[in-house]
N, C-alpha and C positions, 0 to 999 in steps of 0.2 A: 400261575393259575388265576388270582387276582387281574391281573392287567390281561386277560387275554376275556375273562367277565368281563371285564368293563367295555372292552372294544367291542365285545358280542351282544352290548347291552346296547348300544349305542345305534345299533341296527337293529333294535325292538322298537313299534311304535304301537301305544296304546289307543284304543279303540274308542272313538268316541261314542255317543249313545246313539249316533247317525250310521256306524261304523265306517267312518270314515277315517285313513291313517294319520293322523297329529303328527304334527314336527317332533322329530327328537329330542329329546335334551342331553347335552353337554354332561356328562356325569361325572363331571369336576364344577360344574357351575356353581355348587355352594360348599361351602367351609362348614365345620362344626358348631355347633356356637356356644360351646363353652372352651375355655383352657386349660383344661386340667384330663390326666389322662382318662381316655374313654372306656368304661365298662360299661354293660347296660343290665337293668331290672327286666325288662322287656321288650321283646323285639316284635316287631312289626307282623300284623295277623295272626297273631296268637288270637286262642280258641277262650274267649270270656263269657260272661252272662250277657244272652240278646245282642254280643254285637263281636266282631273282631275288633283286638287293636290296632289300631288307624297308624300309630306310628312306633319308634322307638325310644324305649325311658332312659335315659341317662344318668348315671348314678351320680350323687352329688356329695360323696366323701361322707354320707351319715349327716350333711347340714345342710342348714338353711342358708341362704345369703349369698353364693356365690354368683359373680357377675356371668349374666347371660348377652350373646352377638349375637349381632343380623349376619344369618346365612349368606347373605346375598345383600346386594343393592336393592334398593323398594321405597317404597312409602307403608307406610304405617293403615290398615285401611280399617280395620277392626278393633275395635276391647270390649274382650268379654268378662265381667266379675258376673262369680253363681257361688251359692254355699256348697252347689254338688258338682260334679263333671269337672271342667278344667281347672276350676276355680276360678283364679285370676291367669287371663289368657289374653296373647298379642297375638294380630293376624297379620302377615308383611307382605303383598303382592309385588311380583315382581316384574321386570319388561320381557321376559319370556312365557308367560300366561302362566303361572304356577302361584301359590303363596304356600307360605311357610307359617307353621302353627308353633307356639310356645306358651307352655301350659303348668299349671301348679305354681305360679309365679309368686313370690314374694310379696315384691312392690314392683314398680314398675319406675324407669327414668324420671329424672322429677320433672320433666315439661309433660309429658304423658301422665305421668301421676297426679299436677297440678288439673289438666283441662279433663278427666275421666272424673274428679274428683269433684269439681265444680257444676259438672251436668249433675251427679248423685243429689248433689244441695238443690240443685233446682228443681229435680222431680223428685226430690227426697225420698228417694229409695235407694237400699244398698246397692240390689241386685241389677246390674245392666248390660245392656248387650248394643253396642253404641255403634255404627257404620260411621267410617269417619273420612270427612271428604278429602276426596285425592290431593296430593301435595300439602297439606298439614303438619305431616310428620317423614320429610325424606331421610332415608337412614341408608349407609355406607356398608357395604360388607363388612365384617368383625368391629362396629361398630355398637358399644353397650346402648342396650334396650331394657335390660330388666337386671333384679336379683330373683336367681332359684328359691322355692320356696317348697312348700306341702298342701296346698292351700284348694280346695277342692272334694272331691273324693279321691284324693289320693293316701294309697299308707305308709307313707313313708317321704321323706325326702327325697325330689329328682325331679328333672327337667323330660319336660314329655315335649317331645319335637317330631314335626309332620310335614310333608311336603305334599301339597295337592294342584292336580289340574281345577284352575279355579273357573273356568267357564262349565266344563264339563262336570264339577264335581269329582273325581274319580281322584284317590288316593295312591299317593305310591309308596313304594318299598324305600326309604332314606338310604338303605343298606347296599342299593344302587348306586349309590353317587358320594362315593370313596370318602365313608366315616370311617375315618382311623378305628376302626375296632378289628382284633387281634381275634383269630379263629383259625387253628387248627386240628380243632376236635370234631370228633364223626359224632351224629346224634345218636342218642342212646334209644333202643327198640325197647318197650318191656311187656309188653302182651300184644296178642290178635284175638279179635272174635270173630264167628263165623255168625251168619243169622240164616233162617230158615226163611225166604221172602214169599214161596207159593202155597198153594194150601197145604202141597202133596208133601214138598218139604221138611226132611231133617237132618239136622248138624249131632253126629253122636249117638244115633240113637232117639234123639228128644225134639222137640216142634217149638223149641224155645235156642232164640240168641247163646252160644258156649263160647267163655272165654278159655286162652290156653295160653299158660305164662311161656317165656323164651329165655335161652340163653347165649350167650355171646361165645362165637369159638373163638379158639384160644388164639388165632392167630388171622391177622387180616381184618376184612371190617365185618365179617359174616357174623349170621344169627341162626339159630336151628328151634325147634319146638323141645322145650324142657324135655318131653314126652316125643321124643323122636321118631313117630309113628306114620303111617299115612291117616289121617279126618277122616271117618266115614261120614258121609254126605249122599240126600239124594235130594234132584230137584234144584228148583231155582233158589242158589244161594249169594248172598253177597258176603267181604269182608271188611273188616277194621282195623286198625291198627294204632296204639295208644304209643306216641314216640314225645321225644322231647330233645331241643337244639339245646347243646352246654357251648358253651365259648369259651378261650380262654382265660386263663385266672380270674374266675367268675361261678359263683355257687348255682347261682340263678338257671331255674330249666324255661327255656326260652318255647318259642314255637316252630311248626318247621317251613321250612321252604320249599320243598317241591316232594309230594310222593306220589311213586310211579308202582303199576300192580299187574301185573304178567300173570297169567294162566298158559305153559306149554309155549313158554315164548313169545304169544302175541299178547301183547300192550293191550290193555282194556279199560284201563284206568289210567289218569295221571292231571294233576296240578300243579301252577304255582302260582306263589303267592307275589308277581309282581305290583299287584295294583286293586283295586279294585271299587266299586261306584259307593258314595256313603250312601244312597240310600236302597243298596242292595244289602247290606251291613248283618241286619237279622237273620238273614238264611244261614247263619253262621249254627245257629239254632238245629238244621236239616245237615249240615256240612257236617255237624258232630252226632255222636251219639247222645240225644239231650236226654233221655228215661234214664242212662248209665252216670250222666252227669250229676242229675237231681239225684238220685238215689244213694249213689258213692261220691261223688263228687271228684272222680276221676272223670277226665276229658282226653276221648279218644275220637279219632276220625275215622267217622262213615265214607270207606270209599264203595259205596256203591251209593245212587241217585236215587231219592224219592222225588215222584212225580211232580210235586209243587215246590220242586227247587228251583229257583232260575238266576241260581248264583252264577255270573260270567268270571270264571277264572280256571274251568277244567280246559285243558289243552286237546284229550282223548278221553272220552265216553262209549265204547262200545258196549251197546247195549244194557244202560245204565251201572256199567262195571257188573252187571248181574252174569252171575257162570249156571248153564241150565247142566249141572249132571245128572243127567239121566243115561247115560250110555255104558255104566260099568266097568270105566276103566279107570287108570290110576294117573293124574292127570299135576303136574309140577304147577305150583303159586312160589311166585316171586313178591317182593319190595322192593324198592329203593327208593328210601330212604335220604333226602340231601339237604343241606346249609346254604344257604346265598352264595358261600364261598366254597362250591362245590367238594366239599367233606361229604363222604357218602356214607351210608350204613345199608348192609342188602338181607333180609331174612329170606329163606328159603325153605319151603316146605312141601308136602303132596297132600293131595286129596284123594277118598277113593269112592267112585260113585258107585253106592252100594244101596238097593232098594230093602227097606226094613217096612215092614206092614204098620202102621203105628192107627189107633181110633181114626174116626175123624173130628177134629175139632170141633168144639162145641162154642160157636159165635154166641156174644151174650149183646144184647142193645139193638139200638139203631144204627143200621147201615149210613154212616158218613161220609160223602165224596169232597174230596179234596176241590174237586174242579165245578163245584154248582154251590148254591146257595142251603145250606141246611138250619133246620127250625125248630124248637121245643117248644108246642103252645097249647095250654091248656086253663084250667080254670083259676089255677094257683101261681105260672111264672110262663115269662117269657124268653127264649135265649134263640138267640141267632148267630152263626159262624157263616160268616160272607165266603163267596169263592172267591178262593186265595188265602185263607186265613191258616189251612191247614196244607202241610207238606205232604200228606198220603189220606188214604181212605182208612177210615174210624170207627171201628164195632161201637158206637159211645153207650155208654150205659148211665141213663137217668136215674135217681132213684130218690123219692120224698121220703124223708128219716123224721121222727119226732122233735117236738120241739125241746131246747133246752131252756134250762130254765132266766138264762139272760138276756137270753133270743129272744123275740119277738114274731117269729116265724118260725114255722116249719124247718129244718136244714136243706139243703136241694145238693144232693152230689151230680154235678155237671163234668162226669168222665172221672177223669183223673188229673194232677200239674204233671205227669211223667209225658205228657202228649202235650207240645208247645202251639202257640196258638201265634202266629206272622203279626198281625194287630189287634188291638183291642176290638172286643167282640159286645153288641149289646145286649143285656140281662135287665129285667123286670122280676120284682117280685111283688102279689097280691102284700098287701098293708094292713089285712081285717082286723084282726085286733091292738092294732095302737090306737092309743090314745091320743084325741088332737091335738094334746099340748106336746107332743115329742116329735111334730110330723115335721118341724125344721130341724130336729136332732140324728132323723135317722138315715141309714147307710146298708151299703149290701157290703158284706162282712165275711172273708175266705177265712173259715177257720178249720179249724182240727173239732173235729166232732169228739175225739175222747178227750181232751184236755178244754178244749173248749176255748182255747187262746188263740189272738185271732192274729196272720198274718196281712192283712192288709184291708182296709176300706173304702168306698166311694163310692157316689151316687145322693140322688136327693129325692124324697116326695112328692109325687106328681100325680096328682087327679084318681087317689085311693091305690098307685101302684109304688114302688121303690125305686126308681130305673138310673142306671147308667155301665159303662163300657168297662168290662174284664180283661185285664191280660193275661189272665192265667188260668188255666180249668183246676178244679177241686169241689170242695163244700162250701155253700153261701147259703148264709140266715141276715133276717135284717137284726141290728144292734141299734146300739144308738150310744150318742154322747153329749153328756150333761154334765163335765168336767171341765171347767178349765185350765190353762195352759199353767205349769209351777213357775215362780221366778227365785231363784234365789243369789242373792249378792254375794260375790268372792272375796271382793275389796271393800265396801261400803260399812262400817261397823262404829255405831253410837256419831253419825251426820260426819264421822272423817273418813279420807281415805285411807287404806291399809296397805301392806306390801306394795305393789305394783304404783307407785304413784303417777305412773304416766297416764295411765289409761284407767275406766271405769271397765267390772267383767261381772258379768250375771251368767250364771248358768239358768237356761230356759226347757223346760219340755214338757209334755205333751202324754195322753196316758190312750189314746185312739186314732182317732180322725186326725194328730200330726198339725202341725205348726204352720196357719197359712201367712200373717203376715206380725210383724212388730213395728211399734214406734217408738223411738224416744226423746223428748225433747230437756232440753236447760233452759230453766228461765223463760220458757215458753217456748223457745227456738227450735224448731227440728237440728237435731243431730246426728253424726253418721254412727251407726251402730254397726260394726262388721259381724259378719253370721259364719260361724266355723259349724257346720252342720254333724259334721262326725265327733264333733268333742258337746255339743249343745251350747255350744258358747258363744252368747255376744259381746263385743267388747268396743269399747267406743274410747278413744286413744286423743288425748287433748291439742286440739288444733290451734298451735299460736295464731294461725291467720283470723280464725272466727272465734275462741275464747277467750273470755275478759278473766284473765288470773287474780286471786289477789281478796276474793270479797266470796259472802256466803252464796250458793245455790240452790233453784228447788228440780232437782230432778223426779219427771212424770216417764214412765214407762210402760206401753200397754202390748200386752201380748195376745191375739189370736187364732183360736184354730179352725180347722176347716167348716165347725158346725156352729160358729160365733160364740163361742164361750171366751169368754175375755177377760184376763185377769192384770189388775193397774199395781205397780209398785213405785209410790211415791216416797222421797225423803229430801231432807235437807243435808247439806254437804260444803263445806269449806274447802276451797284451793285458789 
């Protein structure tokens, strides 16, 4: 089955943004690049927050350190170090227009380590994102480039590896081009939902989305409704279905590779997940259920299409997978369910179109169109959702709530976060009672109205208004912050070093508006501070090349956050 994929795959060419067909590639053209046997944390286009996963994680034995190879032959053309995303990240372009991504990295080769290292010192900053000119760094297939690390926002140890068409941008499936990973298990099915999409529309009885759990028969790879009945349904309805790829000897529930959605035998639906553009990445947002996601934090896939998707990866879309029962009969839905390596799983169920009188809905707000420009403007705030910004049309509902008492405004509920927004959107809020000493301190502030704790802020004071760009709908009051950023030393106690003697470690943070930059210097020198953002730690690790050992220190350390609150931790120190 394997080798007869890969031959079938070999005569797939992906689409470029001109749609025009690209050369194929060879789906032996790269090797793994680790040695050690392959399991993976996650595979390729699984369903995360705002994005798909772009490639697949490789598990690294529970550590850190183990030696990472060049997939292929290339030059070196990229390094990226960030405290969030890849972390520490190598980009390898290859002579067939592709490059190869390797992410959460340890360290990196010491001539890579040495010249990535040197640019930091001269624009003294951790964080870099460096293009690096052609032939600098030629590297051999299973040739070490790095060690595996955790280093990023990753949780856990493992090597995150990605294969991209690099002119076109457009990502693919690594699981195409024979990584030893072992898969003979069928994806596991574990609910559907049905939704009510027209007005007239309902699933059960009710004018609201019904989930109905499944179970597995006893034999083969089939799946039936726990409740083995025929749906009453009337009206234009779509469905869902919440699955997950296991592989073998591997705990990890992966994401799936292709689901296909039959109504009475004709295909109406289906995808897969060869490839797809990074900056189509967010519709991953409209591809899933996002209200089910936010609210349970279960992630199931909408196979039917809202209007402002323009994810390119459905293969068949009839009539945005929407089934109109209105005809009173009793009408067979299919799944299937499949793996890269063609492991299927198929549920099967009926529907029966059955007309129930039900009120008529009682719309609340403003009518929102997906496909035009929409506007909040009045004498208190500003909000605008661009066309494009929304996947469907939105009853939104505005509403001014009281002020709280740490607020400094009014609250503004702008909808709901169960309704995701494609890009940030921009938001003004009226300023009338601050005070002009806090107009550099304050911020539009998503919070919880009954706890009053705030998830997120941004934006600055401009000409008596609050303004800047939201990604998320909910509650916004303006706050502010008059806090500076905490330092506290791990190692440093009474001018010696303690435990760790290789390296100096501050834990750093932040009690609002978030950690915009640090500095630290020895002896007046700038020095390299590394930023571990998920643990709050920075840690500055003694460099024979630029440290003088041996004699006393004055370490200066300044930390600020995004509304310049700024807090310095000086001491003296011997090594």
């Amino acid at each position: 089955m394997k080798h007869l994929l890969y031959s079938i795959l070999i005569l797939v060419y992906v689409l470029s943004a001109a749609s025009q067909p690209l050369v194929p590639i060879d789906p032996h053209y790269y090797e793994v690049p680790v040695k050690i046997p392959v399991f993976l944390a996650g595979n390729f286009g699984e369903l995360r927050p705002n994005h798909f996963h772009a490639g697949i994680d490789i598990k690294t034995q529970g550590k850190t350190g183990l030696p990472v190879f060049a997939a292929a032959d290339g030059f070196i053309s990229r390094i990226a170090i960030s405290p969030v995303g890849y972390g520490n990240a190598l980009y390898i372009d290859h002579p067939n227009g592709t490059t190869t991504v390797y992410g959460h990295l340890e360290k990196f080769f010491p001539p890579v380590a040495e010249y990535i290292r040197r640019i930091q010192y001269e624009k003294e900053q951790f964080a870099i994102d460096q293009i690096v000119p052609t032939g600098t760094f030629q590297v051999r297939k299973g040739e070490q480039i790095a060690w595996s690390g955790n280093a990023g926002s990753s949780g856990g140890p493992h090597l995150h590896f990605e294969i991209r068409r690099t002119k076109e941008e457009i990502i693919l499936n690594p699981l195409l081009f024979n990584m030893p990973v072992k898969d003979k298990l069928r994806p596991l099915i574990q609910c559907i939902m049905v939704y009510p999409v027209s007005e007239d529309a309902s699933v059960n009885g009710k004018q609201t989305p019904q989930r109905f759990d499944v179970m597995k028969i006893k034999t083969g790879n089939g799946y039936q409704l726990k409740i083995n009945q025929a749906i009453p349904v009337y009206g234009k309805v779509g469905f869902g279905i919440q699955s997950v790829d296991l592989l073998d000897g591997n705990p990890n529930k992966c994401g799936i590779y292709s689901i296909k959605l039959s109504v009475d035998n004709q295909l109406i639906y289906s995808f897969k997940m060869d490839h797809f553009a990074i900056d189509e990445s967010k519709y991953v947002n409209s591809h899933m259920d996002y209200a089910l996601a936010i609210n349970s934090g279960r992630r199931l896939y909408r196979t039917w299409l809202e209007p402002g998707n323009k994810l390119d990866i459905y293969d068949k879309v009839e009539k945005r997978g929407i089934f109109n029962a209105t005809d009173g009969k009793i009408h067979q839905v299919s799944y299937e369910v499949s793996d890269v390596y063609g492991n299927t799983s198929v549920l099967s169920f009926k529907i029966q179109s059955r007309e129930i009188k039900l009120p008529a809905l009682k719309r609340k707000g403003e009518f929102f169109k997906y496909n035009r420009k929409n506007k909040i403007d009045n004498e208190d705030l500003e909000f605008t959702i661009p066309e494009g910004a929304l996947y469907d049309d939105v009853n939104f509902q505005y509403i001014k709530k009281p002020a709280l008492p740490k607020f400094y405004s009014p609250v503004y509920q702008l909808h709901n976060s169960t309704v995701p927004l494609h890009f940030a959107c921009p938001l003004r809020i009226k300023a009338e009672n601050l005070p002009a000493k806090l107009r550099d301190k304050v911020m539009l502030a998503q919070v919880d109205p009954v706890s009053e704790k705030i998830y997120s802020a941004t934006g600055k004071y401009v000409d008596g208004w609050v303004e800047g760009n939201i990604r998320v709908l909910g509650n916004y009051a303006l706050a502010v912050d008059t806090v500076a950023p905490k330092i506290v030393s791990l190692n440093v106690v009474n001018k010696k070093t303690t435990k760790e003697n290789n390296a100096l470690k501050y834990k750093i943070t932040d009690n609002l508006s978030g950690i915009e930059s640090y500095r630290g210097t020895i002896d007046g020198k700038w020095v390299l501070f590394e930023y571990d953002l998920k643990n709050n730690l920075i840690s500055y690790t003694y460099d024979k090349a630029r440290f003088q050992f041996g004699k006393n220190h004055v370490l200066n350390l300044q930390v600020t956050d995004y509304k310049g609150n700024t807090s310095t931790y000086k001491t003296n120190f011997y090594k």
